[in-house]
N, C-alpha and C positions, 0 to 999 in steps of 0.2 A: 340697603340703599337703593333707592329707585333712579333707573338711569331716565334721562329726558325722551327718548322714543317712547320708554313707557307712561311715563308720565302725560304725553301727548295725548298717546292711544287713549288714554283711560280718559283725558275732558275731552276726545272727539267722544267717547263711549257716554260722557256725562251729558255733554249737549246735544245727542240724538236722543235718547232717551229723555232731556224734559221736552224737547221739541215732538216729538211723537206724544208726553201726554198731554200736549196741547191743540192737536189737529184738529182739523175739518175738513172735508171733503165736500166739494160742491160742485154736481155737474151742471153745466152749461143750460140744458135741460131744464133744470129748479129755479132759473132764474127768468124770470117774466121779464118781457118787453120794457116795461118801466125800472125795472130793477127791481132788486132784492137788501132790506137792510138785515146786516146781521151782527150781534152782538155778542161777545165772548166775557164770562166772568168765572175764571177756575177757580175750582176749590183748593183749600188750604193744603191738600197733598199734591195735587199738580202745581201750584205754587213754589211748595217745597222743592218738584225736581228741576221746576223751571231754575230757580235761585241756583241750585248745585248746579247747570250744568251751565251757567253765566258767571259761576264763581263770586258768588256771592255769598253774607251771609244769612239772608232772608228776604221776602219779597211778601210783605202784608198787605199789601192790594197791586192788582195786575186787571186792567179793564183792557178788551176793543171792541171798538165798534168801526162797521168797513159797511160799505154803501156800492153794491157788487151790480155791475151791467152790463150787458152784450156789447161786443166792439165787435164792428164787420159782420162775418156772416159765420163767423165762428171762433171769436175770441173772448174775452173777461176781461174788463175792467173795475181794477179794486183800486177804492178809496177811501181812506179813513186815518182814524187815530188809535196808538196806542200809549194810553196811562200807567204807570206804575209807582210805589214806592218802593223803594229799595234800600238796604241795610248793606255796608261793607267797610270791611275795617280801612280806618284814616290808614296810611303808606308810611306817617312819622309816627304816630304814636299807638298806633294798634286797637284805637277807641271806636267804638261798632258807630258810625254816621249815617244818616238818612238821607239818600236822594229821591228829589222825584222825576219824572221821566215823562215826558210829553213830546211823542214824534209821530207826524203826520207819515202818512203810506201813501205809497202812488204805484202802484201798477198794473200790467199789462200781461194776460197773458193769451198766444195763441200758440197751435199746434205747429210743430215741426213742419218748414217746408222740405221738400224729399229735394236733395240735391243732386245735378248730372253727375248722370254716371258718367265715369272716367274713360277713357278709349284705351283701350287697348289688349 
């Protein structure tokens, strides 16, 4: 019998692991003056760990696309969409269902301001 902290651990363990094989990394740097479009379309086994770690029971298309640009004088701003189809059993009757998934993105990121030190 598996207790619930374990159970926990293990989809934090599931959704880090499909979130990492979905990454990308982009420095500030690689993005031109005008911006940068960029488009993501995983394959069938990153797919797969995407699904498991969203508890789900499959994910036969997974698209993004994000439209990435300088904010200030050293920030990123991302915007876009991400598509999916997605597979998960009904809650009453256990029958595998297909949703699809269409959620715009909006953000913002800049670096850490250093805050006052404390006195004393």
């Amino acid at each position: 019998m598996t207790d619930r902290k374990g159970q926990q651990k293990s989809r934090q363990a599931d959704l880090a692991l499909g979130l990492a094989s979905w990454a990308m990394s982009v420095s500030l740097a690689d993005v031109p003056p005008a911006g940068r479009h960029v488009e993501l379309a995983p394959d069938a086994a990153t797919r797969e760990a995407v699904a498991k770690a969203a508890g789900v029971l499959a994910m036969p298309r997974l698209h993004a696309a994000f439209d990435l640009t300088p904010y200030g004088n050293d920030g990123l701003q991302v915007v876009g969409r991400v598509t999916a189809s997605v597979e998960q059993a009904c809650v009453v009757t256990l029958e595998p269902l297909t949703n699809e998934i269409d959620e715009s993105v909006e953000l913002l990121f800049t670096p850490p301001r250093e805050l006052p030190k404390a006195a004393g």
